[in-house]
N, C-alpha and C positions, 0 to 999 in steps of 0.2 A: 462436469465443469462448464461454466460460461462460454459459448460458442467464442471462440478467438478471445478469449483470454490467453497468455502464453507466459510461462514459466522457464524462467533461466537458470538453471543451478548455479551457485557462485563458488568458486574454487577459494578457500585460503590458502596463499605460498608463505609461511612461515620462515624463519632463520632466527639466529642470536639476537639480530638486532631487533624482531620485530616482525612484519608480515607485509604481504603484498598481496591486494585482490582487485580481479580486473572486473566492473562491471559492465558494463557497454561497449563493443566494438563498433565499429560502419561495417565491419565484414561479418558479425552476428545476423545470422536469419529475422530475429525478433526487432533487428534495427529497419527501422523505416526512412527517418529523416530525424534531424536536430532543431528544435524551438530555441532552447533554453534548458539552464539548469537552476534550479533552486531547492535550498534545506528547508523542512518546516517539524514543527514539534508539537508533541502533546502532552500534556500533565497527567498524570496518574486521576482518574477519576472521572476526564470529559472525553468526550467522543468530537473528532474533528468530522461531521458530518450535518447532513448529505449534499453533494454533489455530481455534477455530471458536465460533460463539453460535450456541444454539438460537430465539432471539426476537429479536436485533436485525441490522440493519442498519451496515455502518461504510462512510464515507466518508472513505477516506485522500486527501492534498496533503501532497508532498515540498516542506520552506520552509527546508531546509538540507542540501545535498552531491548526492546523485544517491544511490536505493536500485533495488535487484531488488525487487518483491516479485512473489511466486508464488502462485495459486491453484492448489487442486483442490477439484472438486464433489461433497460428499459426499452428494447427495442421491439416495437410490435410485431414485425414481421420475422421474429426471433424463432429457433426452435427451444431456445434456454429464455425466452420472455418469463419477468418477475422470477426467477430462476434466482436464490441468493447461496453465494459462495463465501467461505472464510479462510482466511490464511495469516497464519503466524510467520511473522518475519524479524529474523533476529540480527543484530548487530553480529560480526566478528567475534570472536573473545580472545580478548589481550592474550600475550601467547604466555602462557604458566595461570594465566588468568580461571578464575572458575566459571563455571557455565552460566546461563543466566536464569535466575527461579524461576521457578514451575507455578509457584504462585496463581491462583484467576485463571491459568490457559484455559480456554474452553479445549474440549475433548474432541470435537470433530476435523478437524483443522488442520490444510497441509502446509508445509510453509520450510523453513529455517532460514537458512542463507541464500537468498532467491532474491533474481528481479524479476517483478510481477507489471506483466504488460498487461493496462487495463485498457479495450478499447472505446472510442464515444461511444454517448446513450447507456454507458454502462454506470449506475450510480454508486460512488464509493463512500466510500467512510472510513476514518480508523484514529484507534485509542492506544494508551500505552498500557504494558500489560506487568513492567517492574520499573522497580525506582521512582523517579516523581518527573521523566521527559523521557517520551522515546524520539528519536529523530529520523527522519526519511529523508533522502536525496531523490525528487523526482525531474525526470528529465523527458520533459514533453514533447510534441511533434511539433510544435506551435509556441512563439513564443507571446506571454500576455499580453494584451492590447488593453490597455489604461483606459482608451476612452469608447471599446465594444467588446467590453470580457465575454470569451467563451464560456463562460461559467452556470449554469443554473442550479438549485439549491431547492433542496426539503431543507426542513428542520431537523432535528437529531434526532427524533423522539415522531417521527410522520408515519402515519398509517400509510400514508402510500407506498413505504417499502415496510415488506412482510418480512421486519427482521425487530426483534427486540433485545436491545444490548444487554450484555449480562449485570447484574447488580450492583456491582461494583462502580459502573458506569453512571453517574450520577447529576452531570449536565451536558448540554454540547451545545452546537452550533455551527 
């Protein structure tokens, strides 16, 4: 795995009514500091990549459909440099609810209920992998800066990260 990437397991607390799952504490080892919180989504078929922050921290939780997302380590002084990682991350499932298709999952993949701390320099990506959105709640170190975004950007499809999305995958940005 990516030198300090860090993996949270995510508990579901079910009952009659419904379920409860905690994902971020301040007293969590994997918690650093608070940016900001925000949802973002993907359509079935585009790849929301590539990027990377030079100064923060993102802590992605899939809370609708099932997404790929992919790392690689752009850090040169890395022991995991160009190193690319995947992990399947899946929403909850309603309680009586059915699981979510197996559909596309790629085969190597760790992932389920998890928040996946990605650190800077690490470039991410990720697609939905059923239905037609998957949704992520990520919760940054940092919160964005309108007029000097931490953000830098490949294209979806960039030879500079040695990952090619599976077929399915069919534009991004």
């Amino acid at each position: 795995m990516i030198k300090d990437v860090q993996i949270k397991k995510l508990k579901t607390i079910p009952d009659e009514r419904g379920f409860l799952m905690e994902m971020l504490r301040c007293d969590d080892s994997i918690f650093e500091k608070f940016g900001q919180v925000y949802i973002t989504g993907c359509k079935k078929g585009a790849a929301k990549a590539w990027h990377y922050h030079k100064e923060q921290d993102d802590h992605f939780i899939c809370v609708s459909g099932k997404t790929l997302v992919v790392l690689c380590d752009l850090r040169k002084d890395s022991s995991t440099y160009k190193e690319v990682n995947e992990f399947v991350l899946e929403a909850p499932p309603a309680p009586g609810g059915r699981p979510h298709c197996e559909e596309n999952e790629p085969t190597a993949c760790i992932g389920g209920q998890i928040l996946l701390k990605i650190p800077a320099w690490v470039a991410h990506g990720f697609a939905a992998l059923d239905c037609d959105e998957a949704r992520i709640i990520n919760v940054p170190t940092k919160p964005y800066r309108y007029d000097n975004p931490d953000e830098l950007r490949f294209p979806w499809d960039s030879e500079e990260i040695p990952y090619k999305w599976p077929d399915f995958i069919t534009y991004g940005g």
